[in-house]
N, C-alpha and C positions, 0 to 999 in steps of 0.2 A: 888170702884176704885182700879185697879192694884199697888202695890207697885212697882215705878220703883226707879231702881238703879242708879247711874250716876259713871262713872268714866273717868281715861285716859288712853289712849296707846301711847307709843313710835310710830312715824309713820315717817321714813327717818331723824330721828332726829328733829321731829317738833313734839309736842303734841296734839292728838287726843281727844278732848272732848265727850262721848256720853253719852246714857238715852236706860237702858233697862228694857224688863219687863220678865216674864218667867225664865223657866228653862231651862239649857243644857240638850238635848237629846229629848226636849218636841218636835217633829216632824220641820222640815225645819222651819229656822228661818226667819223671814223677815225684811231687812234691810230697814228703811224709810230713805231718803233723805230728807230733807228740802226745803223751798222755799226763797228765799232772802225776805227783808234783815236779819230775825231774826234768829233764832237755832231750834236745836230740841224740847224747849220747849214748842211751837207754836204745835209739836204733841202730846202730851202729852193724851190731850182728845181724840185723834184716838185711840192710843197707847191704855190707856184703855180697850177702845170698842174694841177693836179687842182682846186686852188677854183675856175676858171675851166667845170667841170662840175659845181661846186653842192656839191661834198663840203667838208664842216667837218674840217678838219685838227690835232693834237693831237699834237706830238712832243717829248717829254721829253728832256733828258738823261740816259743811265744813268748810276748810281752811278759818281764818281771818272771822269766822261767831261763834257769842257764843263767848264758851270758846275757842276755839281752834286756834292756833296761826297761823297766815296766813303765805304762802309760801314767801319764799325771792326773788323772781320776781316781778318785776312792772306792769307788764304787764299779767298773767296767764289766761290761755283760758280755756274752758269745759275739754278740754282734760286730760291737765296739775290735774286740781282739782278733775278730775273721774281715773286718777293714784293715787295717792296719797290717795284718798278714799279709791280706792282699798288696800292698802296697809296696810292702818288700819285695814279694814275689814280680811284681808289674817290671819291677828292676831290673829282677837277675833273669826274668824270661821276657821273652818279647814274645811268644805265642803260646799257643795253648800247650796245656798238662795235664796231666794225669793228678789224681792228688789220693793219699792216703790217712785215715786219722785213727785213733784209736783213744776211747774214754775222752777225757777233754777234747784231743783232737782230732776223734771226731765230730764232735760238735761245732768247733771252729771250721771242720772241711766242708762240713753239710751248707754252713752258713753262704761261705766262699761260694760252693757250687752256685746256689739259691740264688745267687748275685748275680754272678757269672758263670750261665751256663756255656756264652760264646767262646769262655775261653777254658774251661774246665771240659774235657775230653770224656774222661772216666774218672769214681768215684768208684773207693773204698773203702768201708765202715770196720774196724773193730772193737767192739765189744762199746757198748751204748745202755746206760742205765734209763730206763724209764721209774721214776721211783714214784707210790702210793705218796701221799698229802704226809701221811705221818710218819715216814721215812724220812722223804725231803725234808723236811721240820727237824728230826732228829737229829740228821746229816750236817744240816747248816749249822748247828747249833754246837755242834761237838766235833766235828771230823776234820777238818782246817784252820786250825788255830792260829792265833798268830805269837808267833816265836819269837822274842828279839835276846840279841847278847843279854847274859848276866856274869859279874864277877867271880864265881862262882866256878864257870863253863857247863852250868847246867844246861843251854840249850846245845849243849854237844849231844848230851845224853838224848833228850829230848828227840833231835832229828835224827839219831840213831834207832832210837826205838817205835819212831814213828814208819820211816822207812821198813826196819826189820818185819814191824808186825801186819804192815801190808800184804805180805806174803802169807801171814799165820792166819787170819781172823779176818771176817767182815760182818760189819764195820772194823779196823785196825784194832778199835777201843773196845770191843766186845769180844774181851780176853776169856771166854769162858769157850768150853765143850762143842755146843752149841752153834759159836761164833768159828770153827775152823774149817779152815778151806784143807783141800784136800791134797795139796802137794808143797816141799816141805821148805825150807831156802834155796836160796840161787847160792852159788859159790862166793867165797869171801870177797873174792876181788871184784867181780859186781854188785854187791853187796854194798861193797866200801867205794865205787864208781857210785851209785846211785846215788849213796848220803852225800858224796862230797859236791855233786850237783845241788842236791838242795839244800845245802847250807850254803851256796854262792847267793842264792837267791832267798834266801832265810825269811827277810825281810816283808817279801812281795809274793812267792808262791802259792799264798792261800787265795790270791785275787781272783786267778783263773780258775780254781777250784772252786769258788762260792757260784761263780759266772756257771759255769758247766752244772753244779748241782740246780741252779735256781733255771733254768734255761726250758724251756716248753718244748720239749722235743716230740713231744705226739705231735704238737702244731703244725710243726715244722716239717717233719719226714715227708708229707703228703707233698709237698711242694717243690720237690727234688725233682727236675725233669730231664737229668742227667741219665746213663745208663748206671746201675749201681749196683756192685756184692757187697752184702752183710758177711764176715764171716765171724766167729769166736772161739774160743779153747773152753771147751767143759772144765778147767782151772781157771777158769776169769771170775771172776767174784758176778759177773755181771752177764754171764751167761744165759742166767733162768729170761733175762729180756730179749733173747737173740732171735726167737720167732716170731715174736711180736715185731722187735725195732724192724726183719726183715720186709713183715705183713705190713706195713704201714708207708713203706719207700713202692712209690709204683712201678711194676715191672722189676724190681729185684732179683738178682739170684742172689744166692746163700751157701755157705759152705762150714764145715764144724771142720776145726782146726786140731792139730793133736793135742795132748795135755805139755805146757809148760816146761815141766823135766824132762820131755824127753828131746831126746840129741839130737834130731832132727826136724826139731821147732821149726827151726830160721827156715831150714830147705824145705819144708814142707808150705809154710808159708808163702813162701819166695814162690813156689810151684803154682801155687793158688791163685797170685794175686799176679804172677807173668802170664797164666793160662788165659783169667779174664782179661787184661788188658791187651792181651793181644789177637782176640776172640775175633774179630772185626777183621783183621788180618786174614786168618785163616779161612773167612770163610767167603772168601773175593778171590 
């Protein structure tokens, strides 16, 4: 396993949390985004798998997700959170990157590209909810609550079983038959990594999540003029959108990832997302 580092940046006078792995100058570094509601520690095992093929790794926490202290708005959209990304980023690299996102973070990568395509090399998408009017409506209204302490320690339970049923059921809350995904928990100790990320950020984690659910991603995808893979795991809650989010980014490739449990996720991944990024390479 790669030794990764973790540190902060100054980012617009808010703190930047991330987790790297590599060395500076080791060839274009690839910045991963996260997915709500947990941190970059959730990449860890990509992270890995991929330094083990020579890629320099780069994943922040988004605003008010992990460590990193959320923005002073109530309200902040994809936009707002993929400035401010950038920003951190402008920091710790001085030239272009690669960048990877998956569910929220892909929305925040998309955005970033969209900005800066000068300095965004290659784009990576995983798994991308395009949701009907009365999904999104339903989602907002019920799937990101906001948690705060009670005497009690009822919001222990709470982001326990918020976390856990992530994996059972989609929506989380749509504990029935009907609602289950098809592969079964992660083992305890990520399980119990996961929750204790989002109870750091208890507080703020549903900001990003409202952001990402509310966020015009048909709009948006068309406007990527980055080189781009779609790919997703037939275990993604979010899968049934993978042909579409693909069909909708110009010139995309696409790839379908294995399912979730199995043991060679991370490598198979890692394989995926080394192959396309260094596609350009190989064929010079």
């Amino acid at each position: 396993m790669a030794r990764i580092i973790r540190g902060f940046v100054d980012s617009g006078g808010y703190q930047v949390h991330f987790r790297r792995t590599g060395e500076n100058g080791q060839g274009t570094p690839l910045v991963l985004i996260h997915p709500s509601p947990g941190s970059s520690r959730q990449l860890e095992g990509l992270m890995g798998a991929l330094a083990t093929r020579g890629v320099a790794c780069l994943a922040p926490d988004t605003a008010g997700n992990g460590d990193s202290e959320p923005l002073a708005m109530p309200r902040p959209e994809i936009r707002d959170l993929a400035d401010h990304a950038f920003a951190a980023l402008d920091a710790l690299i001085p030239g272009p990157f690669d960048l990877y996102g998956s569910h929220t973070g892909a929305s925040i990568a998309m955005e970033i590209a969209i900005a800066q395509p000068q300095r965004v090399r290659r784009l990576v998408i995983e798994g991308m909810g395009l949701y009907a009017a009365d999904l999104q409506s339903d989602i907002l209204e019920h799937y990101a609550r906001e948690i705060r302490p009670d005497l009690e320690a009822t919001h222990l339970m709470k982001v326990w079983h918020f976390c856990r049923d992530q994996f059972l059921f989609w929506p989380y809350y749509n504990r029935t038959a009907a609602g289950r995904l098809p592969d079964g928990l992660p083992d305890a100790e990520s399980l119990h990594d996961f929750t204790v990320e989002v109870l750091k950020a208890m507080r703020s984690y549903h900001l990003s999540y409202r952001a990402a659910f509310r966020h015009p991603k048909r709009e948006r995808l068309p406007l990527l003029s980055v080189p781009t893979l779609a790919i997703c795991s037939p275990s993604d809650m979010l899968y049934s959108f993978h042909e579409e989010v693909a069909d909708l980014i110009p010139g995309a490739s696409r790839a379908t990832l294995p399912a979730w449990s199995d043991p060679d996720f991370h490598t198979v991944t890692a394989e995926a997302i080394a192959g396309f990024l260094n596609a350009e390479e190989d064929q010079t």
